[in-house]
N, C-alpha and C positions, 0 to 999 in steps of 0.2 A: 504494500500500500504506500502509496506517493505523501499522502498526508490530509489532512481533515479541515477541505476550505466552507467555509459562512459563506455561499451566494445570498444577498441583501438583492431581489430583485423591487426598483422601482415604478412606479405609475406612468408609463409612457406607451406613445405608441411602439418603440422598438423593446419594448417588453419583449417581445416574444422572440427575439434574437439574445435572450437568456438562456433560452429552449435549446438554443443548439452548443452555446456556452457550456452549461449544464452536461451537456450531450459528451459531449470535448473532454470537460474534464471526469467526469465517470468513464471514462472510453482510455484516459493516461491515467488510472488507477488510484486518483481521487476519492476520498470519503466527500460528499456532497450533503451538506445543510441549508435546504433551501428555507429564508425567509423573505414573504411577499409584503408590502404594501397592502395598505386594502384596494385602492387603486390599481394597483400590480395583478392584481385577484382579479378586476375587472376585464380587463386584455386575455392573461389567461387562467386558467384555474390551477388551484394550486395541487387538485390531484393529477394533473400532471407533471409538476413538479417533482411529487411523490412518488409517484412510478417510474420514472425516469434516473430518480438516485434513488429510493429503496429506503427513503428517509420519511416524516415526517414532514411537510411544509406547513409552516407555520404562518399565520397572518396577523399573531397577535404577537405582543411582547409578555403579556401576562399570561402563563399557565393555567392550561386548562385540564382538570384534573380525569378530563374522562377521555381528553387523547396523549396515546401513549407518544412517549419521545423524550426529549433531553429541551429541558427548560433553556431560556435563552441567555442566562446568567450564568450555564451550566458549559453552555455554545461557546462562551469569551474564553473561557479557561482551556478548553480542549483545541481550540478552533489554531490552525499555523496561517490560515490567510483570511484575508472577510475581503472580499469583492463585491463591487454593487457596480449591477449591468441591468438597463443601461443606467447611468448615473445622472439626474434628471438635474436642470436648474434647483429646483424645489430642494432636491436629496442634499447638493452641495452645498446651498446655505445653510441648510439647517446642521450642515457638519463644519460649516465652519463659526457658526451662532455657539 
C-alpha cells in the first residue's frame, strides 16, 4: 500500500473529474478517504465515491453513529496526504480564512 490520502472533494462543476482522480489513485495502490461537500454531493453522489475506494464517503464533518467508518478527526491522524479536487474559489478562502 502506497499510503492513506483524505480526497476533500468540492462543490463545482469539475466535481466529477474527482471521479477519475479517485480512480488514479486507488489504481497506484492508495488507501482512499473520500470527503464531499454537500455541494460536492450535489454533482455526484457520494456512493460513488464509496464504491470506487471501498471506503466510506462522508458528507459531514460530524459523526454519524449509524455509519460505519473512521471519524474525520480520526482521518487527520492516519491520513499522509489530504487533496481537494477540484479546489473551488469558495474551498481556498475558506482555507486561507
Amino acid at each position: 500500500m502506497r499510503g492513506r490520502v483524505v480526497l476533500g472533494v468540492s462543490g463545482g462543476i469539475a466535481a466529477f473529474r474527482a471521479v477519475e482522480v479517485l480512480r488514479l489513485l486507488v489504481k497506484a495502490g492508495c488507501r482512499v478517504h473520500p470527503i464531499l461537500t454537500r455541494n460536492a454531493a450535489r454533482f455526484v453522489t457520494p456512493r460513488t465515491f464509496a464504491v470506487l475506494s471501498g471506503e466510506v464517503a462522508q458528507v459531514s464533518l460530524w459523526h454519524d453513529p449509524t455509519a460505519p467508518g473512521i471519524d474525520h478527526t480520526d482521518l487527520s491522524r492516519v491520513a499522509d496526504l489530504l487533496l481537494v479536487a477540484p479546489a473551488t474559489a469558495n474551498v481556498l478562502a475558506k482555507m486561507a480564512a
